[in-house]
Structure formats: structure tokens, C-alpha cells
C-alpha positions in Angstrom: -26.5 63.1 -49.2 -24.3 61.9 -46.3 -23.4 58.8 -45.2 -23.5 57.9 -41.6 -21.9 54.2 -41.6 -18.5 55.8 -41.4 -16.0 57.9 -38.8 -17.0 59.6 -35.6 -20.4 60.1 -34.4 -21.0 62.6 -31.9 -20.2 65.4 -34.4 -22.1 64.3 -36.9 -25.0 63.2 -35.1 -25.0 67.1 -33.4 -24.4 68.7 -37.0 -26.8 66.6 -38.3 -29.6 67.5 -35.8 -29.0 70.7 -35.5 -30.7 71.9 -38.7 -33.6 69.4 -37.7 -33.8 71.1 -34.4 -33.9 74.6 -36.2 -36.2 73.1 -39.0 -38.9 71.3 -36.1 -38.8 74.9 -34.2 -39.8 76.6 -37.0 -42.6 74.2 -38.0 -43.8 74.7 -34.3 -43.7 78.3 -35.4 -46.9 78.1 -37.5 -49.3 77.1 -34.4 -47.2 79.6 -32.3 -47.7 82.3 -33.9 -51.2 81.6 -35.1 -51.8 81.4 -30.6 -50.2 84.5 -29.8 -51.7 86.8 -32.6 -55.4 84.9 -31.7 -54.8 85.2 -28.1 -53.7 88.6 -27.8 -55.5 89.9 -30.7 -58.8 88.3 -30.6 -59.3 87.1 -27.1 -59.0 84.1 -24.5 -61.9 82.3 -25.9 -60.6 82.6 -29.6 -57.3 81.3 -28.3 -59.1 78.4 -26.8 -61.0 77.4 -29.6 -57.7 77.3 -31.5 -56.3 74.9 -28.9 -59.3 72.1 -29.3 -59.4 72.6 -33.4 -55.9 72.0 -33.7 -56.2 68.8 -31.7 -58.4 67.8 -34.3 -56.3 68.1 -36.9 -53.2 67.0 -35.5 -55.8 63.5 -35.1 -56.4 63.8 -38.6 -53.3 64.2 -39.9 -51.8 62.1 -37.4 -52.1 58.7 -40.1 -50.3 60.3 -43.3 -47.8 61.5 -41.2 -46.9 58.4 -39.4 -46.9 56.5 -42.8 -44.4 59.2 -43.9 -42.3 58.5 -41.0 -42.2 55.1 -41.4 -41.5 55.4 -45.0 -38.4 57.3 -43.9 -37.2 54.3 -42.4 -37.3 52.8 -45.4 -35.7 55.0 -47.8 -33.2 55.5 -45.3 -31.8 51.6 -45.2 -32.8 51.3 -48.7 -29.4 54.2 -49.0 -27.8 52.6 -46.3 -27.5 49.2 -48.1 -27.1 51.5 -52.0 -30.8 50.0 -53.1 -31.1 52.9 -55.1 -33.5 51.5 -58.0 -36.0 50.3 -54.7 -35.1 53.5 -52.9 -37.0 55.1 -56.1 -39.7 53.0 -56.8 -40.7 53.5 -52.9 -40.7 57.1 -53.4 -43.3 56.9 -56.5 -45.4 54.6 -54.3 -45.6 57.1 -51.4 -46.5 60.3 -53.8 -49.7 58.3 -55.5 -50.6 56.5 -52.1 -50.2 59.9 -50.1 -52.2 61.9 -52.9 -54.7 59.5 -52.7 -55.0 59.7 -48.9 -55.0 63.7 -48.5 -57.7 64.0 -50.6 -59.9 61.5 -48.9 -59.2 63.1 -45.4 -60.1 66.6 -46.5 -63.1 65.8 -47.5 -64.0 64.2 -43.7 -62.3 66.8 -41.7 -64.4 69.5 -43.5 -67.5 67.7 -43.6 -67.8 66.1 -40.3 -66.0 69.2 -38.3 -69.2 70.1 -36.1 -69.8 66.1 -35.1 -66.2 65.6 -34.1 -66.2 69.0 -31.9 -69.3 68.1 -30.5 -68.2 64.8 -29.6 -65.1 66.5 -27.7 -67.9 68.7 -25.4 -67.0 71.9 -26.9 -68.2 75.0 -25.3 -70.6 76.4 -26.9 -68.9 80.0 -26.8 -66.4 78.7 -29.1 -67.9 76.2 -30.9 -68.2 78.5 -34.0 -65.1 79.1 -34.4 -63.5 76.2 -33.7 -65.9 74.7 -36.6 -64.1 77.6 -39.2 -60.6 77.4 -38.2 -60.9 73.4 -38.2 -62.1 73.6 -41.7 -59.7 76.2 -43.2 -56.6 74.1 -42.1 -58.1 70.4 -43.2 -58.8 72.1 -47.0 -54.9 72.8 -47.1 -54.0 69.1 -45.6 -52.1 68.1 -48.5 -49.3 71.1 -48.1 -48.7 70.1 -44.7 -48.1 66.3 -45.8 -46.0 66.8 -49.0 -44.0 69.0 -47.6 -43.3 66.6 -44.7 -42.9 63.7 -46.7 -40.2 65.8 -49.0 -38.2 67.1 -46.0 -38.3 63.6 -44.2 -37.1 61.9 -47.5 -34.3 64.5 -47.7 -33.2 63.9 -44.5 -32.9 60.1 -44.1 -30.2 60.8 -47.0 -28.8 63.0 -44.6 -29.8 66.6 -46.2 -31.1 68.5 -43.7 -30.1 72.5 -44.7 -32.4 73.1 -47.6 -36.0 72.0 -46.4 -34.6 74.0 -43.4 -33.9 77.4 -45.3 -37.3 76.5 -47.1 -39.3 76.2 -43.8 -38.1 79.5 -42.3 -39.1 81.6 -45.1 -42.3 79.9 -45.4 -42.7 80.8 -40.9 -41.5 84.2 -41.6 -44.5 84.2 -44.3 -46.8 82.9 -42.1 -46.1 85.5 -39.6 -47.0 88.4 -41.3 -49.9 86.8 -43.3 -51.6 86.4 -39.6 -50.6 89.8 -38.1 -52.4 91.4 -41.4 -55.3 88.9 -41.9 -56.6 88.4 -37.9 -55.0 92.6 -36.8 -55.5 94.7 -40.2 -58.6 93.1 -41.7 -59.9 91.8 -38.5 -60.8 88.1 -39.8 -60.3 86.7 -36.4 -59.2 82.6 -36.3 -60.2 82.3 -40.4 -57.2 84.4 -40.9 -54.5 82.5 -38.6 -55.7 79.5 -39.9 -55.4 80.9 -43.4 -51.9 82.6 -43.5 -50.7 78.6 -42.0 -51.9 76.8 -44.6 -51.2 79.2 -47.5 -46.9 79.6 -45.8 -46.9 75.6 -45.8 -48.0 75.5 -49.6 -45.1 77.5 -50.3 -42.6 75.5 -48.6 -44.2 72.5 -49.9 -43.5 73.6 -53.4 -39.8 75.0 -52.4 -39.2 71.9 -51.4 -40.6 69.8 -54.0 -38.5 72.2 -56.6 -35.0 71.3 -55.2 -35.8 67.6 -55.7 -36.7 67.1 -58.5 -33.7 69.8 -59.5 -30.7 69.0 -56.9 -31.6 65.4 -55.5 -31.5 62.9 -59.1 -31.8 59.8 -56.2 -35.3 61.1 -55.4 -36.5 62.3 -59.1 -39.4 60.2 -59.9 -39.8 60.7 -64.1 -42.9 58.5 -64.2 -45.1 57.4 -61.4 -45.5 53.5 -60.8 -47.5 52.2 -57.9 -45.3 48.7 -56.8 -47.6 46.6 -54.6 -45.0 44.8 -53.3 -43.2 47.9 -52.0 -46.3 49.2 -51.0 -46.9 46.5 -48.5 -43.5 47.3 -47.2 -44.0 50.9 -46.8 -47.4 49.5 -44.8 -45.3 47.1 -42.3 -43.0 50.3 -41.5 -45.5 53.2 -41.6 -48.8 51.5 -40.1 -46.8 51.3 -36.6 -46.1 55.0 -36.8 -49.6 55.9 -38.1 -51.5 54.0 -35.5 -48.7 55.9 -32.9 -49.3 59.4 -33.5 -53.3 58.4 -34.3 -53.4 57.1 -30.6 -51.4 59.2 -29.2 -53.5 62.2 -30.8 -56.9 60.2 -30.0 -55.4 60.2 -26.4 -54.5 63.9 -26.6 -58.6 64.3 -28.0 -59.7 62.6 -24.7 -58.1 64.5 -22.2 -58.9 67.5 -24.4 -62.7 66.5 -23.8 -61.7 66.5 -19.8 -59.9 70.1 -20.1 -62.9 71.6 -21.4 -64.7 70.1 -18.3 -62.6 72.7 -16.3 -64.0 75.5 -18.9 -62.7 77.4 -21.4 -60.0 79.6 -19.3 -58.3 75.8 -19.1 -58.4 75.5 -22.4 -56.8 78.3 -23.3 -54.3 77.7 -20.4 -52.8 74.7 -21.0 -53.0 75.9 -25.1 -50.6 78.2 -24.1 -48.8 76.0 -22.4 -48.9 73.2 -25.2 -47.3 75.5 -27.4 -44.8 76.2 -25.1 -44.2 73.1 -25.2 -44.1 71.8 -28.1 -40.9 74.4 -28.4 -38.8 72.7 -25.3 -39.2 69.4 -26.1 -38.3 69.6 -29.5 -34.0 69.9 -29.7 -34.8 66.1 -27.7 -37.9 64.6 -30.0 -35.8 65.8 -32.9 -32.5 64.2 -31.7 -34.6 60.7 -31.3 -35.2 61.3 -34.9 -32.1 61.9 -35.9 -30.6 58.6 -34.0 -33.5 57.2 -35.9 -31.5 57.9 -39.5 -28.3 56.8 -38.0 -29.3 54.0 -36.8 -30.9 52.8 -39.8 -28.7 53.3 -42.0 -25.7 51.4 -40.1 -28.5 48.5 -39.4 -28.9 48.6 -43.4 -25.4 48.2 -43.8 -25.1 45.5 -40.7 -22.8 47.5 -38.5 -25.1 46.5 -35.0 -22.2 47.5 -33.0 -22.3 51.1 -34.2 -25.8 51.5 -34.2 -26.0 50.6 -30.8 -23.0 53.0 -29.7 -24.9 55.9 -31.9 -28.1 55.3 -29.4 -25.7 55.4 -26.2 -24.6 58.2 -27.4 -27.8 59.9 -28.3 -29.2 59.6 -24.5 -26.8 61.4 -23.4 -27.0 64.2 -25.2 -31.2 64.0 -25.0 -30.8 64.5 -21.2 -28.5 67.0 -21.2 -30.9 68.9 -23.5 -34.2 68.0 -21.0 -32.3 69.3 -18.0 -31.8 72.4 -19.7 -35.0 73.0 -21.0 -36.7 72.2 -17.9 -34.7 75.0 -16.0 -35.5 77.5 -18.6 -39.2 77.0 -18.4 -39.8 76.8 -14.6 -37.6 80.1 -14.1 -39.7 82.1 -17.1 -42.9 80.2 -17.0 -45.4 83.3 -16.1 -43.8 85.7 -19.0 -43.6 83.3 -21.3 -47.6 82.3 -21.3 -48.2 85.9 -20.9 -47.1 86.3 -24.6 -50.4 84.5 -25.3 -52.6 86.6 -23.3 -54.2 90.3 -24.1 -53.9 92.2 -20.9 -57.4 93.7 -21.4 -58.5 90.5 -21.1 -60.8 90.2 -17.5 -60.2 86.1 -17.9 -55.7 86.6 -18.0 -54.9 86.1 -14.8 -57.2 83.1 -14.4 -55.3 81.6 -17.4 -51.6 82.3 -16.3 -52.5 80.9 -13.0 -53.8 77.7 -14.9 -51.5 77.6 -17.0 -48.6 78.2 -14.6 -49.7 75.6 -12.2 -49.7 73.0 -15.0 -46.4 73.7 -15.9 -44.4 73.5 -13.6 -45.4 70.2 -12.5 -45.1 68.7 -15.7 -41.1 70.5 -17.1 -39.5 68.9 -14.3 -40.1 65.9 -15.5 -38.5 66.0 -19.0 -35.6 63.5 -18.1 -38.5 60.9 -18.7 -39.3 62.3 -21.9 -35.8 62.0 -22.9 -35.6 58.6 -22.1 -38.6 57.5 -23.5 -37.7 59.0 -27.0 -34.0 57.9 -27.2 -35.5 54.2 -26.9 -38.2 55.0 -29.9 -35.5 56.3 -31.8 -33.5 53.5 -31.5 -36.4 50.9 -31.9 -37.5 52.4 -35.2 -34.2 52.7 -36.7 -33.7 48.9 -36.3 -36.8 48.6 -37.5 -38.9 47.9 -34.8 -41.8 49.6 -36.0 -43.8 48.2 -33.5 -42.6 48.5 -30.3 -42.0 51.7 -31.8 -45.3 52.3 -31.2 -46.1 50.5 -28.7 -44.4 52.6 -26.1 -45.0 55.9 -26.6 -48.4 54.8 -26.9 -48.7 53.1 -23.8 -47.4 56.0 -21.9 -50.3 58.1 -23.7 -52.8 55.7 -22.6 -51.4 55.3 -19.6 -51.8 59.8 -19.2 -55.0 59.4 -19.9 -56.0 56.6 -17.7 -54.1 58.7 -15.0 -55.5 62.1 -15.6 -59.2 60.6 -15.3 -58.4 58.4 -12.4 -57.1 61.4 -10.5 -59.7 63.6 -11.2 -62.5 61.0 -10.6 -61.3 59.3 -7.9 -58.6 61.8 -6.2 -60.7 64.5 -6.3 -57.8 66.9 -8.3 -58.5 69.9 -10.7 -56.5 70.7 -13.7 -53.6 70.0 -11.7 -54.3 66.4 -12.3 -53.8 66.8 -16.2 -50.2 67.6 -15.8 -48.9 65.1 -12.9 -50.4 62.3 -15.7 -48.0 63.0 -17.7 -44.9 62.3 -16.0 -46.8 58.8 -15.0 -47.1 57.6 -18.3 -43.0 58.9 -19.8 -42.2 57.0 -16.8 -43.6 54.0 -17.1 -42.9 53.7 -20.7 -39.2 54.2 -20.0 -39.0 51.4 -17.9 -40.7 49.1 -19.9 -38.0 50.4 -23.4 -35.4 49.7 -20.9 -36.3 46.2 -20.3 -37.4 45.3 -24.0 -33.5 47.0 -25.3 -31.6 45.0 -22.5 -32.9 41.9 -23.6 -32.6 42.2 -27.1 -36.6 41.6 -28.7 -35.6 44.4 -30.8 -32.6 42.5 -32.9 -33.7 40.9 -36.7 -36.2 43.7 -37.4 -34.0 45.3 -40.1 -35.0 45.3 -44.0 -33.7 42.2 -45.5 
């Protein structure tokens, strides 16, 4: 455990980070490599219907992870302010409510897999598959979220290093489960999806073992469900839920537009996604990191400091965006070729695609980095709300943009990636104004 309330900050903000950075590259790792081996292995098409059953998921899924977020928060001011007895009782809560939770949504995202992918216009050509992979990653839902909900827990006490060193074995797992199951026994997207599911059981339970061993602060002996602290957990995590489950409802809608352009779009910007997904995660994961700081020098009423910790933060989150931005435009054609099989007559189509979408949208990471440096800051103070709010305006604002300029300006795919830089944009602007005049101060636990 580490507390943050104390000395310098650039330091420890970078140390503490950087194990997040490694940890949230790694967790990428499992719909990386589950792309790569389906698209090179399997085909364009099988890569595509990857793309628009992960989307799914990530919608799913997008609810128990925000409420873990948001119960982060509070476990993390709960430390700050040495609430230990609540700091407990809020982890029992969040194991019963969570359990509760998984099961319910595994039971609808297997069930109602073909309605939702209908709804989304998926090709027919991939429809099939889509429907099996879909279903194979929803039964394994609750690895994905205990796992998350240990390693969040254990970092807003400032541990970072163990779920880490738990999460790269469990990638390295994954890896060779879905070179054998999709290349040696040939069980195509049902084995990617597999070899995912089965790696984050294992680092679920890796994670949940040092615990309840090496963490006595987060040992729960007997479970009690607290109403009260319940209702808390609700005010912090609802915010986050109803962010990522807009912004992934946003992320379904212009999925339904992609497939408009056909399924060598798809599988285009899936590659790209991915790609993604890598560079912008050293800055996401340093907006989460403020996030911990933050709180826990809010909990113990150090404003000042909190306030330098963000200032701080931006910096280095920009610095980060530049860089990543470079990288990608000067390597963007090998690196989606790493998702395509050469033998595959539909390849070039997808770099192309994929190559024109990103390198509009890289050079625009600055606003990303912006955008995410005020969330950080807003839900460490415990503005859970406009916490929310932004990043999910700039979704809905992509969206709006992406079908405005394909309905009204006439673009292609092109269109999907200059909406992008619309909506970080205007989100930043509107953080900046709502931190400059202070709406965000008196938010904190009391």
C-alpha cells in the first residue's frame, strides 16, 4: 500500500503508472492477439466478425466495469482519510453486488446474441460467427470483472506490481492457447474467444489469491451486504457505468454505420481499433492514475496538492500523445498488416481502409490527452458526474459527426475518423471551462 498525500509527485506519479501502463497494455493483449491470429489465420471476414462481437461485449460489460471504477474511488478516499473498517465493508458489498450482476448479464448476452447483432446490420457472411464468439466470451464475463475489480482495488491502495505480474502470465497464456486452438485444431473464432476467457480466469484467481493472503486491508472473512454503503458505491459507480455504457452504445452505432461500408471496413478499422487501443493507453492509464492521487489527497483535504498532481499529469499525458501519434503515422501500413493474411484477395482493400482512417484520426491525440487529464481529475475529486458527462458528450458528439458527414457531406469511411477529433475537441473545451471555474469543488466523500 502507498500513500500518495506526502513528498514529491512527479516520481511517484510516473512509478506509479508505469506498472498500470504495462498492466492496461497487456489486458489489450487479449483482443490483440485474439485479431492477429483470426485475421491472419482464419481470414478478413473472421477478423471482422471479431471486431462487431467484441463491441458487443465491451457494451455489456461496459456497466460492471464502470461500477468498479467508481467503487475505486471510493476505496481509494476511504485509505486516504484511514476509514479502514468502511474501506472493508465496501469491498464485501461490491463482491455480492458484482456476483449478482455477472450472472444476470451472462445470461442476456448469450441468449439475446443473434437480436443484438441483427440489430447492428451484421453482414450476413459473418453473422455466424459473430453469434459464437459473442457467446463464448459473455459465459466467461465474470473472470473479466473480478479480476478487474481486484486489480482496481489494489491499485487505489497504490499496489500496482502484482495484478501486473498476474496479467502478463495470464496474456502470455492466452497467446498460445489461441495459436493452438484457432492454427493446430482449426476451431476458428470459438477458439480465440476461448483461450481469452479461460487466460482471464486464471489471472482472476492469481489475483484474488494474493489478497486474501498479502493484502489483510482487503480480506473480507464474512460477506455483509451494507445498504447504506451500497448507495454510496451507486452515487460513485452509476456515473462511470452509464460512461463507458454510452460511450460503448455510441461505439455500437457507428459500428452499425461501418458495416454500411462492408465488411473490408470492418475489418479495417478493427485493425486499426486495436492499434489503438495500444497508443492511447500510457495516456488513459495516466488519467487513471491522477485519478488515485487525486483522491486520496481530496480524502485527506490537501486541494492544493491535488490540483498541482493534475497540472502535473497534463503534462506528462501530452508528451505521451505527441509521441504516440508520430509512431503510428510513420509505421501505420506495417503495423495493420500484422492483422492481415497475405493470401487474402480482400488485404490491400483493408490496409488502404484502414490506413486512411488512421492517419486522420493519430494526429489528433493532443485532444485525447486533454480530454482524459480533466476526467481524471473530475473523478478523483469526486465528480462522478461530470465525469461522465464529458467523455460522453464527445462520444455523442462522434457519432452525431460521423452520420452528419456521411449523410449530409457525402464522405466515405473517411468520415468515421475526422468525427473523432470533433468530439475530444469539443469535450476539452467544455472540461476546461467547468475546472477554471470551480463546479467541481465539494464533491469529495464526507
Amino acid at each position: 500500500m502507498r500513500d500518495f498525500t506526502t513528498g514529491s509527485i512527479s516520481k511517484p506519479l510516473i512509478s506509479f503508472a508505469a506498472p498500470m501502463v504495462i498492466g492496461n497494455l497487456f489486458q489489450q493483449m487479449y483482443t490483440m492477439v485474439n485479431a492477429v491470429v483470426v485475421g491472419r489465420f482464419v481470414g478478413g471476414g473472421s477478423l471482422a466478425a471479431v471486431g462487431v462481437s467484441m463491441n458487443v461485449v465491451i457494451f455489456l460489460t461496459s456497466v460492471l466495469i464502470g461500477l468498479t471504477a467508481g467503487s475505486a474511488v471510493v476505496i481509494a478516499q476511504f485509505f486516504g482519510a484511514r476509514q479502514l473498517d468502511r474501506l472493508k465493508s465496501a469491498v464485501s458489498v461490491s463482491i455480492i453486488y458484482l456476483a449478482v450482476l455477472s450472472a444476470l448479464l451472462t445470461f442476456l448476452g448469450i441468449y439475446f446474441a443473434p437480436q443484438i447483432l441483427r440489430l447492428l446490420d451484421t453482414s450476413p457472411d459473418i453473422f455466424d460467427e459473430a453469434v459464437l464468439y459473442m457467446r463464448v466470451q459473455m459465459a466467461g464475463v465474470v473472470c473479466l470483472v473480478y479480476y478487474d475489480m481486484y486489480s482496481a482495488y489494489l491499485r487505489a491502495l497504490g499496489e500496482t506490481r502484482r495484478p501486473l505480474y498476474f496479467l502478463m502470465f495470464s496474456v502470455v497464456l492466452s497467446g498460445f492457447l489461441s495459436v493452438f486452438l484457432v492454427v493446430v485444431y482449426k476451431l476458428g473464432v470459438a477458439g480465440a474467444a476461448i483461450s481469452t476467457v479461460f487466460s482471464q480466469l486464471v489471472a482472476a484467481v492469481l489475483c484474488y489469491q494474493y489478497t486474501r493472503r498479502k493484502v489483510p486491508v482487503l480480506r473480507i472473512k464474512k460477506l455483509r451486504f451494507d445498504f447504506k454503503l451500497f448507495r454510496l458505491i451507486l452515487r460513485y459507480g452509476i456515473p462511470s457505468a452509464l460512461q463507458l455504457s454510452l460511450v460503448s452504445l455510441a461505439t455500437l452505432t457507428i459500428t452499425r454505420l461501418i458495416n454500411s461500408f462492408g465488411s473490408a471496413a470492418m475489418a479495417g478499422i478493427t485493425a486499426v481499433s486495436r492499434i489503438d487501443q495500444f497508443a492511447i493507453m500510457p495516456v488513459s492509464t495516466l488519467g487513471m492514475a491522477t485519478s488515485t492521487f487525486v483522491a486520496q489527497n481530496m480524502g485527506a483535504g490537501l486541494e492544493d496538492r491535488a490540483r498541482k498532481v493534475f497540472h502535473i499529469a497534463i503534462v506528462y499525458m501530452l508528451v505521451c500523445a505527441v509521441c504516440m501519434s508520430a509512431l503510428l503515422v510513420a509505421f501505420s501500413s506495417p503495423l495493420i498488416s500484422l492483422f492481415l493474411d497475405k493470401a487474402d484477395p480482400s488485404g490491400p482493400e483493408i490496409l488502404r481502409l484502414g490506413r486512411d482512417y488512421m492517419h486522420v484520426m493519430v494526429i489528433f491525440y493532443f485532444l485525447f490527452a486533454i480530454l482524459f487529464a480533466f476526467n481524471g481529475f473530475f473523478r478523483g475529486v469526486g465528480d462522478a458526474v461530470m465525469a461522465m458527462v464529458f467523455p460522453v458528450g464527445s462520444l455523442i458528439i462522434r457519432t452525431l459527426s460521423a452520420y452528419g458527414l456521411v449523410g449530409f457531406a457525402g464522405m466515405g469511411p473517411e468520415a468515421l475518423a475526422w468525427s473523432i477529433p470533433i468530439g475530444w475537441g469539443l469535450a476539452s473545451i467544455g472540461s476546461w471551462v467547468y475546472y477554471k471555474k470551480r463546479l467541481w469543488v465539494g464533491k469529495a466523500i464526507t
